[in-house]
KEKE-3310 file (N, C-alpha, C; in steps of 0.2 Angstrom, whole numbers, plus 5000, padded with zeros to 4 digits):
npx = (5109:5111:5103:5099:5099:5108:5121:5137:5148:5163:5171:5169:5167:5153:5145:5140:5133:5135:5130:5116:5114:5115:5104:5093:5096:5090:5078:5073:5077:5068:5074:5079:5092:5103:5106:5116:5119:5135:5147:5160:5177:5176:5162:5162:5170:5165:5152:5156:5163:5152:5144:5153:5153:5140:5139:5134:5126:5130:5126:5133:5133:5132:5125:5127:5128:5135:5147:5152:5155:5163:5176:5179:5178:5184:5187:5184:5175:5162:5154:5164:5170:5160:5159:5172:5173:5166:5171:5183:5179:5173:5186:5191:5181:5181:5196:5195:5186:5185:5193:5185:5176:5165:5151:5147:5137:5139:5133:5124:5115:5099:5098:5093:5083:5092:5105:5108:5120:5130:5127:5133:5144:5151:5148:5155:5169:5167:5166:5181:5186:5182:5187:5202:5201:5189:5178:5164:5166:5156:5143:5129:5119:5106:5093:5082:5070:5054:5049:5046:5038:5031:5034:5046:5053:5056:5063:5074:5079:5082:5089:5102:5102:5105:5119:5125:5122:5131:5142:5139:5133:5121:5106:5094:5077:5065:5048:5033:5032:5043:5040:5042:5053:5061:5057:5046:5034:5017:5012:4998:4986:4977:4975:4973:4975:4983:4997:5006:5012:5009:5014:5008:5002:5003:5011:5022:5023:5026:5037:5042:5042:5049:5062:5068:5072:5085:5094:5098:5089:5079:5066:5062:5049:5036:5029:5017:5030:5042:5055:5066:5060:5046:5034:5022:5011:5010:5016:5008:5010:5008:5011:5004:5004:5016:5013:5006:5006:5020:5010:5003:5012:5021:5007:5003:5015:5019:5028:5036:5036:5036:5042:5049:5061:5062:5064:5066:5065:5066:5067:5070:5064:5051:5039:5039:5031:5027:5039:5042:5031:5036:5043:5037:5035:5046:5054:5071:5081:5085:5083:5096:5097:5095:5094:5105:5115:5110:5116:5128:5132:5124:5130:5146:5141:5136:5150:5157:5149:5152:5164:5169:5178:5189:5187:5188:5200:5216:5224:5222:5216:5217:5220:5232:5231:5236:5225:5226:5223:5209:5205:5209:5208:5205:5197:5184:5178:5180:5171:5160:5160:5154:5145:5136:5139:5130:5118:5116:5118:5106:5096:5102:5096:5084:5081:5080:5094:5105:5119:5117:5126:5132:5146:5159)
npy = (5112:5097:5083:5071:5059:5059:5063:5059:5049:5044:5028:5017:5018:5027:5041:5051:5066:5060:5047:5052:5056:5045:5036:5045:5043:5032:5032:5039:5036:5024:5010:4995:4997:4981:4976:4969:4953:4950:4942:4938:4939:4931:4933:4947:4951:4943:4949:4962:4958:4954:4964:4973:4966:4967:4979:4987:4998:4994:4987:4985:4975:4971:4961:4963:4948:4943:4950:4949:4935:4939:4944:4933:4919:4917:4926:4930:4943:4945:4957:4967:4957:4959:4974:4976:4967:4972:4986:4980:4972:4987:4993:4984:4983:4998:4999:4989:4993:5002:5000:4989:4999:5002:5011:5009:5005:5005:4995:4995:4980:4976:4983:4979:4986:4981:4979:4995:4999:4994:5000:5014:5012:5007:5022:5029:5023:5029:5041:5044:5039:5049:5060:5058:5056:5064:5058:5047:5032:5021:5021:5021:5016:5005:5005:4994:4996:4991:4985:4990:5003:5016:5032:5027:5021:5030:5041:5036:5034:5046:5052:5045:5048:5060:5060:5053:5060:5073:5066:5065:5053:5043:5034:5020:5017:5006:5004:4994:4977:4968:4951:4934:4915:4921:4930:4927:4930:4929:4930:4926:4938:4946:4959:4974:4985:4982:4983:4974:4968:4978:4993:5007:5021:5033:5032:5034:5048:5054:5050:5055:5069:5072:5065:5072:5085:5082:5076:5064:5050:5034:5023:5008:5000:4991:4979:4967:4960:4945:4937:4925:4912:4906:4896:4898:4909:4911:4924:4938:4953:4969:4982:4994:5000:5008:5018:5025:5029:5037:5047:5052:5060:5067:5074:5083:5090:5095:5092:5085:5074:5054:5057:5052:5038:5022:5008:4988:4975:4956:4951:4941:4927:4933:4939:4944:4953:4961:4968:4974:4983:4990:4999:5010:5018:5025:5016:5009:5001:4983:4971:4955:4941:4927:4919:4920:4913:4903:4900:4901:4887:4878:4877:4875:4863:4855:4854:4847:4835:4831:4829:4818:4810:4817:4822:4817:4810:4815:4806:4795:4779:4769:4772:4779:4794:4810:4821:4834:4846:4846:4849:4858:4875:4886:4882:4876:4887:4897:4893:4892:4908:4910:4905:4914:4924:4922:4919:4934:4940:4937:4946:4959:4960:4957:4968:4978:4982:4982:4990:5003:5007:5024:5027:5035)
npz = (4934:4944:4944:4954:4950:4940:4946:4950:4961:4972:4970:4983:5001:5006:5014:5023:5016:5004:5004:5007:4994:4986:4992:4989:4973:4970:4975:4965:4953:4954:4960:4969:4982:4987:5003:5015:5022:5033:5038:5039:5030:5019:5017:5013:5004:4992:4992:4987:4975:4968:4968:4959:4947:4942:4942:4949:4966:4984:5000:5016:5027:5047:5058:5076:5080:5068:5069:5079:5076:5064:5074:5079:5087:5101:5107:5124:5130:5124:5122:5119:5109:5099:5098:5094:5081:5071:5069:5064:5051:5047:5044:5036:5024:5021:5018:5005:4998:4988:4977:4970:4962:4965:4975:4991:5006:5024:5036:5052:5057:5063:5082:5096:5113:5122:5116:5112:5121:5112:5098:5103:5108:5095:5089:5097:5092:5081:5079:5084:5073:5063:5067:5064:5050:5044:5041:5045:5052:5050:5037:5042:5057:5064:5075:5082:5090:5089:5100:5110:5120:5109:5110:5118:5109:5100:5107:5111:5100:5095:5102:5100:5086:5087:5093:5082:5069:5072:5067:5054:5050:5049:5056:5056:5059:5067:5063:5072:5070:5062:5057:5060:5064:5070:5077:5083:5079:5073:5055:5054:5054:5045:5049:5044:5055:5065:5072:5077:5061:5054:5050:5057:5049:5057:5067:5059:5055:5066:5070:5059:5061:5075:5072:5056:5059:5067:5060:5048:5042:5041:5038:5043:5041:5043:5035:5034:5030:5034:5043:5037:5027:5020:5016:5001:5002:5015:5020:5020:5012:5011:5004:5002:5013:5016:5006:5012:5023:5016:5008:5020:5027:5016:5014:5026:5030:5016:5007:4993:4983:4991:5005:5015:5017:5014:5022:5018:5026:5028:5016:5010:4995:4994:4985:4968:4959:4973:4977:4968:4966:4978:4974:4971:4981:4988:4993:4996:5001:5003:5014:5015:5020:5023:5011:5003:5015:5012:5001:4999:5008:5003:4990:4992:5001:4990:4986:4995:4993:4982:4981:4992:4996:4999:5012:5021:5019:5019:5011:4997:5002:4993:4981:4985:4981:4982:4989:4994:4983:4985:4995:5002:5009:5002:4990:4993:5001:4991:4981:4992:4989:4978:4976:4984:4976:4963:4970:4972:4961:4955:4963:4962:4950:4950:4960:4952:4949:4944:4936:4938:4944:4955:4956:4950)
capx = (5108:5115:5101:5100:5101:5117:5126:5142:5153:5170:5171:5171:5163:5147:5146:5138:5128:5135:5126:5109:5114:5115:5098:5089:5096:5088:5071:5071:5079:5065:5078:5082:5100:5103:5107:5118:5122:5141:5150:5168:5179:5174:5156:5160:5173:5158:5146:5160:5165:5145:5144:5157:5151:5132:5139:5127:5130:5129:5123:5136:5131:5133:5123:5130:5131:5139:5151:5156:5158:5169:5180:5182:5172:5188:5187:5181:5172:5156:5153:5170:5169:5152:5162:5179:5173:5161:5176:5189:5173:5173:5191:5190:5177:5184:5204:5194:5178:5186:5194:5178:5175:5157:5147:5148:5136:5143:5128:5126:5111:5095:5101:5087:5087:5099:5110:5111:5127:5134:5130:5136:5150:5153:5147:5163:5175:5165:5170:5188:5188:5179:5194:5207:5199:5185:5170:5163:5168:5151:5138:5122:5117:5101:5090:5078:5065:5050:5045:5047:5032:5034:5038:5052:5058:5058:5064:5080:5085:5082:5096:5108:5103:5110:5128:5125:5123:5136:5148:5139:5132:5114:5102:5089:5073:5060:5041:5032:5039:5043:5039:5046:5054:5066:5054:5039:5028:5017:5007:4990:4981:4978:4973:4981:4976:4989:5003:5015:5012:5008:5017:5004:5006:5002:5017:5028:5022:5025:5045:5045:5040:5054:5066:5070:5074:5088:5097:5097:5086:5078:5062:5060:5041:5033:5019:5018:5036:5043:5062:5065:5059:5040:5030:5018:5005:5012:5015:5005:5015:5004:5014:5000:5005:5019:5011:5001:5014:5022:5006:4999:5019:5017:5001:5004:5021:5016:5035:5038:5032:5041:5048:5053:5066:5060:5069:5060:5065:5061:5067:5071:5059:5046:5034:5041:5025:5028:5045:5041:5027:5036:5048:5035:5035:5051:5060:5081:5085:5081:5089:5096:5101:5092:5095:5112:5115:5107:5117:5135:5131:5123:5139:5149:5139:5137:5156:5158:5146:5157:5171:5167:5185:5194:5184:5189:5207:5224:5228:5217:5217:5215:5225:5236:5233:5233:5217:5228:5220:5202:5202:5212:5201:5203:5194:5177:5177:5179:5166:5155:5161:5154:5136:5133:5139:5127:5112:5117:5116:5096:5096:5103:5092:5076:5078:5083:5102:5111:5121:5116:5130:5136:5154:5163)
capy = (5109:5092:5077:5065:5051:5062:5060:5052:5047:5042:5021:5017:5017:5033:5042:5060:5070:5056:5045:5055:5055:5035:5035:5049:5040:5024:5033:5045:5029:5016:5004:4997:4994:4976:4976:4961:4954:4948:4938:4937:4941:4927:4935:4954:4949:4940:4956:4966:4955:4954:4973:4976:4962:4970:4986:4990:5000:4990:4989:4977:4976:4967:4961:4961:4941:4942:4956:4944:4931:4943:4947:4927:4914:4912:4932:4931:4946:4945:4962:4969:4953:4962:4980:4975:4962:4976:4988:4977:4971:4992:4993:4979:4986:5004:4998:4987:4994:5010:4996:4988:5002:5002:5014:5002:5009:5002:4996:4988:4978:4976:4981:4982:4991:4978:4984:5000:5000:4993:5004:5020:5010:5009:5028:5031:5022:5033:5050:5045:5041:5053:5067:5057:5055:5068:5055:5042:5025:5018:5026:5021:5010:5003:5003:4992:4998:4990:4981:4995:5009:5022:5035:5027:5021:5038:5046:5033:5036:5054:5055:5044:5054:5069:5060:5051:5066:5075:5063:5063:5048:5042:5029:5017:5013:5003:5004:4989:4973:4963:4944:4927:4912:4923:4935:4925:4935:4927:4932:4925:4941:4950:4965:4982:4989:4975:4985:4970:4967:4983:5000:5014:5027:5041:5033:5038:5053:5057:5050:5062:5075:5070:5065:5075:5092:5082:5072:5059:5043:5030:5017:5000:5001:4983:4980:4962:4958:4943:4935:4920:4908:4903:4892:4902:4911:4912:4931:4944:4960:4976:4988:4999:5004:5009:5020:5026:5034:5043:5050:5056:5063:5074:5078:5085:5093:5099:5089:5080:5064:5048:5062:5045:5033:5017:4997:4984:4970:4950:4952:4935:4924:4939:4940:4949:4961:4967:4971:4980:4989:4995:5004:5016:5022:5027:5009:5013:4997:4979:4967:4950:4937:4920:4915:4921:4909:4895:4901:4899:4882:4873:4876:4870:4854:4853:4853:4841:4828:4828:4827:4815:4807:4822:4826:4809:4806:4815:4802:4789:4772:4764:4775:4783:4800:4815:4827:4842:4855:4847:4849:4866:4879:4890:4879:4875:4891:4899:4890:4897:4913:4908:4903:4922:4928:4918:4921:4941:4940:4939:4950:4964:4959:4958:4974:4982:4989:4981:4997:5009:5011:5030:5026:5040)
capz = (4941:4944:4948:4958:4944:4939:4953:4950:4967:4971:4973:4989:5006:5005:5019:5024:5010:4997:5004:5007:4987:4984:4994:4984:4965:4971:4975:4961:4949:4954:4962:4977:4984:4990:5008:5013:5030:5031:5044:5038:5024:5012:5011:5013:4998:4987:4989:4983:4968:4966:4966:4954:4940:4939:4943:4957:4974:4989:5007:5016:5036:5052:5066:5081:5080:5063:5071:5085:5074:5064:5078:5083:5095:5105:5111:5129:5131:5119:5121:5117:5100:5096:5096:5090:5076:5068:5070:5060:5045:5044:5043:5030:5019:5019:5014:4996:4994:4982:4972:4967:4959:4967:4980:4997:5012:5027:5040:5056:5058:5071:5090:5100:5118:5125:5110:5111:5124:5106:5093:5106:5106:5088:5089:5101:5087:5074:5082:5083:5064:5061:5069:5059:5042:5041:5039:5052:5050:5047:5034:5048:5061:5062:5081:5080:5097:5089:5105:5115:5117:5102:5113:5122:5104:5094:5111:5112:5092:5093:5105:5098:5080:5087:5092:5076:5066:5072:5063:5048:5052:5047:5057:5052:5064:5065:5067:5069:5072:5055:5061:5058:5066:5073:5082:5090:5077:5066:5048:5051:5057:5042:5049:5043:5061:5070:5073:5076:5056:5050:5055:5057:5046:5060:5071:5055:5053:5074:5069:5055:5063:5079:5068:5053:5061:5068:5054:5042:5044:5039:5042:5042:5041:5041:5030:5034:5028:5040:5043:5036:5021:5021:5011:4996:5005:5023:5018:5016:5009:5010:5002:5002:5021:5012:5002:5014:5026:5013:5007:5026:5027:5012:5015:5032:5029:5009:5005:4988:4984:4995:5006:5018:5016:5016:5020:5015:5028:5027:5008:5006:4996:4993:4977:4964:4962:4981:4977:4961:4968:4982:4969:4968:4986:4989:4996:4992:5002:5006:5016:5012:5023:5025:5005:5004:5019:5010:4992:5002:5012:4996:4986:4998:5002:4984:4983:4998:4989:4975:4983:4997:5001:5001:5018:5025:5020:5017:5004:4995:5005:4990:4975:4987:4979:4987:4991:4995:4981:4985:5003:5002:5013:4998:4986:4995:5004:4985:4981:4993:4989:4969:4979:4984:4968:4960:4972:4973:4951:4954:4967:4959:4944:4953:4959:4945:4950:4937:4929:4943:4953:4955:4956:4942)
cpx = (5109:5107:5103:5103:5109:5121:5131:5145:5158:5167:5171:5166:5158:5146:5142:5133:5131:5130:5119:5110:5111:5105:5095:5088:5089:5080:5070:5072:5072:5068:5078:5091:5101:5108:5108:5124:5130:5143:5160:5172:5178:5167:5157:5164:5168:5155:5151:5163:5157:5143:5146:5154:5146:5132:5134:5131:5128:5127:5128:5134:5129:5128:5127:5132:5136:5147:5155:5159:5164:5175:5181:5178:5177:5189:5181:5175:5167:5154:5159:5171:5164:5157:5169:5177:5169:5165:5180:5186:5174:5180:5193:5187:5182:5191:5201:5190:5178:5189:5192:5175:5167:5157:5147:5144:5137:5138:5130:5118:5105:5098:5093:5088:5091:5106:5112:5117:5131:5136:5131:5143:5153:5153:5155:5169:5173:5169:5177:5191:5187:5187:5200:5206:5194:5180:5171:5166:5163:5145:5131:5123:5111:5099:5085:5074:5059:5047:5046:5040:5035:5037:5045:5058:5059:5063:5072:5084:5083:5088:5101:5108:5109:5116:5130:5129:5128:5144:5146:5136:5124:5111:5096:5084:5068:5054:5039:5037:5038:5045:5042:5048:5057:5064:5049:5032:5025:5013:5001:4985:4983:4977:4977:4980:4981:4995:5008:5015:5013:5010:5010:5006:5007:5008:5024:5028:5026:5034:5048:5047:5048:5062:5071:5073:5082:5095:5093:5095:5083:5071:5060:5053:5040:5024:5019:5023:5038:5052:5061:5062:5051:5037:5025:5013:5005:5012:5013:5006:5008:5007:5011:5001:5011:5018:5008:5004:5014:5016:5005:5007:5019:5011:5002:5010:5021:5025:5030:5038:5041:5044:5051:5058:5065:5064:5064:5065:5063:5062:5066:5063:5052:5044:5036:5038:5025:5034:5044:5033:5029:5040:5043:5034:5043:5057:5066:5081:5079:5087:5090:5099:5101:5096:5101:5116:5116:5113:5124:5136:5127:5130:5141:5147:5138:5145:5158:5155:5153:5162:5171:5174:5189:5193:5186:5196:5211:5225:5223:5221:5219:5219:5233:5237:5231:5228:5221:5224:5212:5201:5204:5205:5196:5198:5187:5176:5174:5172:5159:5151:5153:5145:5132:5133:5134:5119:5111:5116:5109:5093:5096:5097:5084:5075:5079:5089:5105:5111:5119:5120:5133:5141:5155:5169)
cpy = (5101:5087:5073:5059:5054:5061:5055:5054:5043:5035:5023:5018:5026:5034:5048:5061:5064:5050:5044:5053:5051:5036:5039:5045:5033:5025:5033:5040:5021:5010:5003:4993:4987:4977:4970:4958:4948:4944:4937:4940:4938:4929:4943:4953:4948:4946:4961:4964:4954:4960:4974:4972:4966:4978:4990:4993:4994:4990:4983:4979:4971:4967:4959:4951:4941:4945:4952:4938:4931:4941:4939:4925:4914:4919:4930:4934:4946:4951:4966:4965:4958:4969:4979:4970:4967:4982:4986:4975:4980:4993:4990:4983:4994:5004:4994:4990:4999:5003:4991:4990:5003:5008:5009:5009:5003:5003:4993:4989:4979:4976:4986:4984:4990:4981:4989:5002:4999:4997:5011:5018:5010:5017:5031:5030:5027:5040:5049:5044:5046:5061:5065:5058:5060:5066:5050:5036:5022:5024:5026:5015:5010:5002:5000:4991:4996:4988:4986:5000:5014:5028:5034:5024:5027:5042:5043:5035:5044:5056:5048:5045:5059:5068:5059:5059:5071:5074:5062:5056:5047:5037:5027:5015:5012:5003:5000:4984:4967:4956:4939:4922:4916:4927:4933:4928:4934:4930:4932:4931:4945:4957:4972:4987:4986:4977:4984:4969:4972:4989:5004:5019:5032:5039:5035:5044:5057:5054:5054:5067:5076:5072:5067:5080:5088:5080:5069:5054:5038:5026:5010:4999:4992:4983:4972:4954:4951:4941:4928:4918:4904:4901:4897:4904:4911:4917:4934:4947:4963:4982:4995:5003:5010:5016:5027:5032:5039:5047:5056:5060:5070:5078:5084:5091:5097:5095:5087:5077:5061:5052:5055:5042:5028:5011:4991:4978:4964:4948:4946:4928:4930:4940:4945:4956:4964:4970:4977:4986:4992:5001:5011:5022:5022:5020:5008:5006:4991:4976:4959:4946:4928:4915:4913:4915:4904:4896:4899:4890:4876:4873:4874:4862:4854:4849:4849:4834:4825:4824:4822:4813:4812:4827:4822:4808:4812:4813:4795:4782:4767:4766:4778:4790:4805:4819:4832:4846:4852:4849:4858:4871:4885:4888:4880:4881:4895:4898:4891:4902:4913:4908:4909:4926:4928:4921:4932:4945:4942:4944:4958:4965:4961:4964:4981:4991:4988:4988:5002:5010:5018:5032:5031:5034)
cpz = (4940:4947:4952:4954:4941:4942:4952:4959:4967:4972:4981:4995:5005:5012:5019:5018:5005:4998:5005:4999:4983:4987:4988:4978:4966:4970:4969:4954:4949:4954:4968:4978:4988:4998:5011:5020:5027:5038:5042:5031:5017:5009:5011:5003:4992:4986:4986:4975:4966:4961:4959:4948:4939:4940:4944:4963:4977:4995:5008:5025:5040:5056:5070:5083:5075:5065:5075:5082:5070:5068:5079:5087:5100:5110:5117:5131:5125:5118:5117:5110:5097:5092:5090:5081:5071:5067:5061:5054:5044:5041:5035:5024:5016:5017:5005:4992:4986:4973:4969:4962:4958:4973:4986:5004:5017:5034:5043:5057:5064:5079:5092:5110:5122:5121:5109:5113:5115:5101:5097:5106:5101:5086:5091:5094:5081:5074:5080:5077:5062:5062:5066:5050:5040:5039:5043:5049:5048:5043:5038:5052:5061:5073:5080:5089:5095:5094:5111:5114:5113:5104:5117:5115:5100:5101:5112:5105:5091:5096:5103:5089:5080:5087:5084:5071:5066:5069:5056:5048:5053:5055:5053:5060:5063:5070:5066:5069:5065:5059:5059:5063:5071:5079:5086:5086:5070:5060:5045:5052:5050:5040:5049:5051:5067:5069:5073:5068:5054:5053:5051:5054:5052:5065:5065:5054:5060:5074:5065:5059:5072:5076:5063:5053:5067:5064:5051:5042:5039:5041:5040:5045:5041:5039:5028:5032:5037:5038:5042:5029:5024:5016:5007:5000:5013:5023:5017:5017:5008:5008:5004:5008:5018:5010:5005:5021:5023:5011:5013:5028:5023:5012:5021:5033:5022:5007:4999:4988:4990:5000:5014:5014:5018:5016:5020:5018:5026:5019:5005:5004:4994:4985:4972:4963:4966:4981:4971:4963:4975:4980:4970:4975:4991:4996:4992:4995:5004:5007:5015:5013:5022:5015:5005:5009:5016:5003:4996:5004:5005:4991:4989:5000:4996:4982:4988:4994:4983:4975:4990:5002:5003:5007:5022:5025:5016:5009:5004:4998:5000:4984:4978:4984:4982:4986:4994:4991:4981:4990:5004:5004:5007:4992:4988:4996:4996:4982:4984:4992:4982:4971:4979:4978:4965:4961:4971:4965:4951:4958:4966:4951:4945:4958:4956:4947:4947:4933:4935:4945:4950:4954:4947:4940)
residu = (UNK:UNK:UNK:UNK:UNK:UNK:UNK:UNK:UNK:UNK:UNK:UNK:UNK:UNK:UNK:UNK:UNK:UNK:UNK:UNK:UNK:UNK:UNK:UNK:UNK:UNK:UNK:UNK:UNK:UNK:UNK:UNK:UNK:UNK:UNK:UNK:UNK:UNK:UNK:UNK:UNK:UNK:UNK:UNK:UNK:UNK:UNK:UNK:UNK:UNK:UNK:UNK:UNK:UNK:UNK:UNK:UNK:UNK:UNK:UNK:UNK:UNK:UNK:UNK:UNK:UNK:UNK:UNK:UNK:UNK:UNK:UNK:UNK:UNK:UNK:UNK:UNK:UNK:UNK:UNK:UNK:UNK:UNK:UNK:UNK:UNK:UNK:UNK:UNK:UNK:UNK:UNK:UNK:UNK:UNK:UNK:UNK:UNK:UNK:UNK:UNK:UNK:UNK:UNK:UNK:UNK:UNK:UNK:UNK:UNK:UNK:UNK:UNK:UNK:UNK:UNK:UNK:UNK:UNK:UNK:UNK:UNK:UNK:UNK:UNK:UNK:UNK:UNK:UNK:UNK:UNK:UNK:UNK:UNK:UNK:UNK:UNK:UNK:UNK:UNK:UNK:UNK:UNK:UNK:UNK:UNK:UNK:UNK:UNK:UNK:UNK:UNK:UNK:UNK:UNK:UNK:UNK:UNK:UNK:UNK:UNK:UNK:UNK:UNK:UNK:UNK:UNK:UNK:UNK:UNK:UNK:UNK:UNK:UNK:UNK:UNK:UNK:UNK:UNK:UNK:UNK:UNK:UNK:UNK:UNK:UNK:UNK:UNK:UNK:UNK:UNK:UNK:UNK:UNK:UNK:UNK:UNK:UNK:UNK:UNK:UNK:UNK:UNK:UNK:UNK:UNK:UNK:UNK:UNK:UNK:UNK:UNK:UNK:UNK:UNK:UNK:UNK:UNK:UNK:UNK:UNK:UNK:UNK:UNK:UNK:UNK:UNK:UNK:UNK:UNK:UNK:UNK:UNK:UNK:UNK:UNK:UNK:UNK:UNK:UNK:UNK:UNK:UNK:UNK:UNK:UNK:UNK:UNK:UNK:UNK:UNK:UNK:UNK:UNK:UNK:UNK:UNK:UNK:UNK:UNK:UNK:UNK:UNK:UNK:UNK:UNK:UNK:UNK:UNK:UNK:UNK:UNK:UNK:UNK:UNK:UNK:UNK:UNK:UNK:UNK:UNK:UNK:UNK:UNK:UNK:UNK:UNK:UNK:UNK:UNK:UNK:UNK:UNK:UNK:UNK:UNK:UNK:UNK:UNK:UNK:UNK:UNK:UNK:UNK:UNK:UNK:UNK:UNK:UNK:UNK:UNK:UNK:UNK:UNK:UNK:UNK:UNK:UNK:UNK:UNK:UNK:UNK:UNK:UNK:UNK:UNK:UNK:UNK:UNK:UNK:UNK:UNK:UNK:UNK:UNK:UNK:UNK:UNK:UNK:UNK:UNK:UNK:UNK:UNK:UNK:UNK:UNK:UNK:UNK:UNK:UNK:UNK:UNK:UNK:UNK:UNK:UNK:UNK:UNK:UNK)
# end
């Protein structure tokens, strides 16, 4: 009988049972897969060239703004950018990903209940791949209804589970609202009964129990994870919530350890010992946006500084030499690319995927 950690897979985008598979290896391996927001082709490109060098899987995935950005600012409709630009990124990924010679799961980001129209909309594109090719276009979408009552969150991803599901096609959702600049939600109450901080275990238990008898999922539990980059000690990470889930899950059901799937949001910036003990409660992903940001935009102004004139002039005022191959989009942009490389190196490192990917 074949494990999990055995498990080899074709390169390329994971989909269906292959990617319940990639999830499982992760568990059962004590690793987590980087999970890695993209905006266009110079950084879906990077995680791909990242991948392959530490030969690690991947998570590559869009929010809805990265998605519009995708698709262009100069598209009118914003709803239709949103659709179509998150579209043409799957498109993308699934014509390179095999040629990487890496596992690539193919997410989209936080849509909360404004958002849903979106990923139904995605779901519609999914189906019609899905009748051409025999597997969805995207490997999950991601609902994020923390701010919604529990039952009107479990009871929105239950029913777009079942369309999901019928294409082989995962979600991810989240209990508990992971805090930060972004959210209005901050990290001084450090009480594990504070719901916006901390997901309750007995509401995973009441998602389990919903959820699992329909398909394949996922949760973004918050165990005082936030969004964003915070000074030493702004964070307090409880893993133990973590722990504490899966435990009341198994207990309850009589499952085998971790029988959850857990994301580990807020990644960036995060205590090596919170990362490393949550290896032990079944967290397969994290997500990794805010550094990676900073790791593209620092090379690049890096490579501006250096190059100062060739931002300024055509041709030197004073040498009359040209700046053509320093200004060239492909240089700095490269240069970007080189920044994520770099940050995505430690990444893979520190959560120990270097050499795990599946790919046969």
């Amino acid at each position: 009988m074949t494990t999990a950690s055995q498990t080899r897979l074709k390169p390329g985008v994971v989909t269906g049972k292959d990617y319940q598979a990639l999830v499982q290896a992760a568990k059962d391996g004590h690793y987590i897969i980087p999970a890695v927001n993209v905006v266009g082709t110079n950084s879906i490109n990077a995680v791909l060239e990242a991948a392959r060098k530490n030969k690690s899987d991947v998570i590559i995935q869009l929010s809805n703004g990265g998605a519009e950005f995708y698709a262009g600012k100069g598209l009118p409709d914003a709803f239709e950018a949103k659709v179509l630009g998150a579209v043409s990124a799957a498109h993308h990924v699934h014509l390179l990903a095999a040629h990487y010679g890496v596992c690539v799961v193919l997410h989209t980001d936080h849509a909360n209940k404004k958002l849903v129209p979106w990923v139904e909309a995605l779901l519609t594109h999914g189906e019609q791949y899905y009748k051409t090719h025999g597997r969805p276009l995207f490997t999950s979408h991601m609902l994020d209804l923390s701010e919604e009552p529990l039952e009107e969150n479990l009871a929105i991803s239950a029913r777009i589970l079942k369309r999901a599901a019928a294409i082989e096609t995962s979600i991810e959702i989240e209990l508990g609202i992971t805090g930060g600049e972004e959210d209005g939600v901050g990290s001084d109450d450090d009480d594990l009964a504070n719901p916006n901080l901390y997901t309750q275990p007995q509401d995973v238990l009441q998602a389990y129990e919903l959820l699992s008898p329909i398909g394949f999922f996922s949760v973004a539990a918050s165990f005082g994870n936030v969004h964003g980059v915070y000074a030493p000690g702004n964070v307090k990470l409880r893993p133990e919530i973590l722990k504490n889930s899966q435990d009341l899950v198994q207990t309850t059901h009589k499952t085998g350890p971790n029988p959850l799937n857990l994301v580990f949001h807020g990644g960036s910036g995060s205590e090596q010992s919170k990362i490393d003990e949550t290896l032990n409660y079944g967290v397969f992903k994290m997500n990794i946006d805010t550094d990676l940001q900073f790791a593209f935009s620092h090379a690049v102004g890096t490579y501006v500084m250096a190059n100062p004139k060739a931002f300024l002039y055509q041709i030197d005022p004073e040498t009359e030499a040209p700046y053509k191959k320093a200004y060239d989009p492909r240089k700095w942009l490269r240069t970007g690319e080189e920044g994520i490389i770099a940050r995505l190196d430690e990444a893979f490192q520190s959560l120990k995927s270097v050499g795990k990917s599946l790919a046969q």
